[in-house]
PyMOL commands that place a pseudoatom at each C-alpha (Angstrom):
pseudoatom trace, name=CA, resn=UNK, resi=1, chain=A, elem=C, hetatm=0, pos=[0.000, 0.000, 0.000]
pseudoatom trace, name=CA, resn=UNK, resi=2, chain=A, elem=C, hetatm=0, pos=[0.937, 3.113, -0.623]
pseudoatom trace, name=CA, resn=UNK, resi=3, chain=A, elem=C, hetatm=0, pos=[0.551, 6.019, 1.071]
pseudoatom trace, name=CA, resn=UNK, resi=4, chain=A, elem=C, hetatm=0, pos=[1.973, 9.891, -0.168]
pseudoatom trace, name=CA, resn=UNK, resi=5, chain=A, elem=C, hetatm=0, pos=[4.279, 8.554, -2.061]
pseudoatom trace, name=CA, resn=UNK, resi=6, chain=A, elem=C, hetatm=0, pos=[5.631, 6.424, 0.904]
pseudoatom trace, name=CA, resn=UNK, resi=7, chain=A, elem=C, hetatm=0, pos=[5.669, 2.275, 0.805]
pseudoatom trace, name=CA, resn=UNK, resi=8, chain=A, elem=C, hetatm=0, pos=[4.427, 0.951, 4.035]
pseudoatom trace, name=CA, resn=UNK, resi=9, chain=A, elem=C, hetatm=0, pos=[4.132, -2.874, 3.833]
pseudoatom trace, name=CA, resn=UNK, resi=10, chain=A, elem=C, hetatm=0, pos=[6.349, -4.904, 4.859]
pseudoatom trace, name=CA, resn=UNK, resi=11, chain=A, elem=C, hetatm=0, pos=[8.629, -6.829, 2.628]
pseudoatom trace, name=CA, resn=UNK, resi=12, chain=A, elem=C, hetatm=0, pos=[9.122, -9.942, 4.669]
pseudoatom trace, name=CA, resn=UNK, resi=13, chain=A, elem=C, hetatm=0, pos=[5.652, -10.242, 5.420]
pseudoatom trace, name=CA, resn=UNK, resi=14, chain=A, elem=C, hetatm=0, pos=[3.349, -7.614, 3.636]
pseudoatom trace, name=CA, resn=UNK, resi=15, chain=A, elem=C, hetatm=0, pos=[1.654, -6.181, 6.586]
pseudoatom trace, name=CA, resn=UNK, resi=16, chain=A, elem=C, hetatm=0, pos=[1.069, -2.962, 6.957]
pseudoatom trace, name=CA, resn=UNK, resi=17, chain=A, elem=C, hetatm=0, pos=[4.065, -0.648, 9.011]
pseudoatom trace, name=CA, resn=UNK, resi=18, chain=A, elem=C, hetatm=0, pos=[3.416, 1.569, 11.714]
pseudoatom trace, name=CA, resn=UNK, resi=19, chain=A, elem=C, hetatm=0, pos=[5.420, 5.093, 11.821]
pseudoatom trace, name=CA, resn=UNK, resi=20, chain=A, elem=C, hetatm=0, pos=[7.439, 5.114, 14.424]
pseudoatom trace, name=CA, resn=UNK, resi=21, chain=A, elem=C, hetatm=0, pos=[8.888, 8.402, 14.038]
pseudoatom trace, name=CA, resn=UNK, resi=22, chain=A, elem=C, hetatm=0, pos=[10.258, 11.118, 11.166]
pseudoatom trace, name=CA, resn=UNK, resi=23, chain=A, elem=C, hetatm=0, pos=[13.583, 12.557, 10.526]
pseudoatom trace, name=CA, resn=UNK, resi=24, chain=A, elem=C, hetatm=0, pos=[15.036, 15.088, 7.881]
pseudoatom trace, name=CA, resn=UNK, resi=25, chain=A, elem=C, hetatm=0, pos=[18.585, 14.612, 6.861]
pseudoatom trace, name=CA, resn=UNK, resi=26, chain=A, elem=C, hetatm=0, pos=[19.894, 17.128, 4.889]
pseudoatom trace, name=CA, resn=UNK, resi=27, chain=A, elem=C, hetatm=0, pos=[17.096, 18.298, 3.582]
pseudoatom trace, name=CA, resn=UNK, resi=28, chain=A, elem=C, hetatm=0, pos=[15.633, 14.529, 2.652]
pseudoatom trace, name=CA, resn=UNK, resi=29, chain=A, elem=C, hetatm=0, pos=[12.534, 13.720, 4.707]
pseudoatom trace, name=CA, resn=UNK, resi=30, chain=A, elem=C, hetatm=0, pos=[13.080, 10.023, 6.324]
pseudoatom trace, name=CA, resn=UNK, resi=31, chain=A, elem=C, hetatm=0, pos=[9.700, 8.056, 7.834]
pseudoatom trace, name=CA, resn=UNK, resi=32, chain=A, elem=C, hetatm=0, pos=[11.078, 5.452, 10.790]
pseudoatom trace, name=CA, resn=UNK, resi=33, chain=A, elem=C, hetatm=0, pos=[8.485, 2.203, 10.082]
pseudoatom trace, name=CA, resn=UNK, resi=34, chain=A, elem=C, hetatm=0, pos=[8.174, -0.710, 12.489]
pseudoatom trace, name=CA, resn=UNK, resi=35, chain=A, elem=C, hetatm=0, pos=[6.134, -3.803, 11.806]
pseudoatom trace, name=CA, resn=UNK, resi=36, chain=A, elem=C, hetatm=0, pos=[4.461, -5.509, 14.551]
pseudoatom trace, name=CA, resn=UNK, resi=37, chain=A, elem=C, hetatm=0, pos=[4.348, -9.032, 12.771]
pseudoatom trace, name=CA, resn=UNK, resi=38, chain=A, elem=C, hetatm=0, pos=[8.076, -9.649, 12.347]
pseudoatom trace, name=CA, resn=UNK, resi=39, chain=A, elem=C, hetatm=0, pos=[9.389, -7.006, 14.871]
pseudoatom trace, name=CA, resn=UNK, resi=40, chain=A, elem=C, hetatm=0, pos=[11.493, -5.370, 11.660]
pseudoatom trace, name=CA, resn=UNK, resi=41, chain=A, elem=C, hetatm=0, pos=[12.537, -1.434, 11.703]
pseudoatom trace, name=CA, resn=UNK, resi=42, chain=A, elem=C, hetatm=0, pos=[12.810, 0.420, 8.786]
pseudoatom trace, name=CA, resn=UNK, resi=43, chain=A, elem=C, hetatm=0, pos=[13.815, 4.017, 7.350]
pseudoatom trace, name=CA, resn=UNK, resi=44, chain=A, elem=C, hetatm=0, pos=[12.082, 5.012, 4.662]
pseudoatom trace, name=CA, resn=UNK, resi=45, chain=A, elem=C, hetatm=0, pos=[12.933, 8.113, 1.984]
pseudoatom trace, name=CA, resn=UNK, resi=46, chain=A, elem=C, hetatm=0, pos=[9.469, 10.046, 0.978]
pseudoatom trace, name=CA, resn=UNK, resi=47, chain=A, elem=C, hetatm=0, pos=[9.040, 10.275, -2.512]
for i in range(1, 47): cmd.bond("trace and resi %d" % i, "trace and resi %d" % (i + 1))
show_as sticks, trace
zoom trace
Protein backbone atom coordinates (compact mmCIF):
# COMPACT_ATOMS: atom_id res chain seq x y z
CA UNK A 1 0.00 0.00 0.00
CA UNK A 2 0.94 3.11 -0.62
CA UNK A 3 0.55 6.02 1.07
CA UNK A 4 1.97 9.89 -0.17
CA UNK A 5 4.28 8.55 -2.06
CA UNK A 6 5.63 6.42 0.90
CA UNK A 7 5.67 2.27 0.80
CA UNK A 8 4.43 0.95 4.03
CA UNK A 9 4.13 -2.87 3.83
CA UNK A 10 6.35 -4.90 4.86
CA UNK A 11 8.63 -6.83 2.63
CA UNK A 12 9.12 -9.94 4.67
CA UNK A 13 5.65 -10.24 5.42
CA UNK A 14 3.35 -7.61 3.64
CA UNK A 15 1.65 -6.18 6.59
CA UNK A 16 1.07 -2.96 6.96
CA UNK A 17 4.06 -0.65 9.01
CA UNK A 18 3.42 1.57 11.71
CA UNK A 19 5.42 5.09 11.82
CA UNK A 20 7.44 5.11 14.42
CA UNK A 21 8.89 8.40 14.04
CA UNK A 22 10.26 11.12 11.17
CA UNK A 23 13.58 12.56 10.53
CA UNK A 24 15.04 15.09 7.88
CA UNK A 25 18.59 14.61 6.86
CA UNK A 26 19.89 17.13 4.89
CA UNK A 27 17.10 18.30 3.58
CA UNK A 28 15.63 14.53 2.65
CA UNK A 29 12.53 13.72 4.71
CA UNK A 30 13.08 10.02 6.32
CA UNK A 31 9.70 8.06 7.83
CA UNK A 32 11.08 5.45 10.79
CA UNK A 33 8.49 2.20 10.08
CA UNK A 34 8.17 -0.71 12.49
CA UNK A 35 6.13 -3.80 11.81
CA UNK A 36 4.46 -5.51 14.55
CA UNK A 37 4.35 -9.03 12.77
CA UNK A 38 8.08 -9.65 12.35
CA UNK A 39 9.39 -7.01 14.87
CA UNK A 40 11.49 -5.37 11.66
CA UNK A 41 12.54 -1.43 11.70
CA UNK A 42 12.81 0.42 8.79
CA UNK A 43 13.81 4.02 7.35
CA UNK A 44 12.08 5.01 4.66
CA UNK A 45 12.93 8.11 1.98
CA UNK A 46 9.47 10.05 0.98
CA UNK A 47 9.04 10.27 -2.51
Amino acid sequence: MVILGLERACKQCNAEMKEIKTQEVAGTVYHCLRCENCKKEVARREY
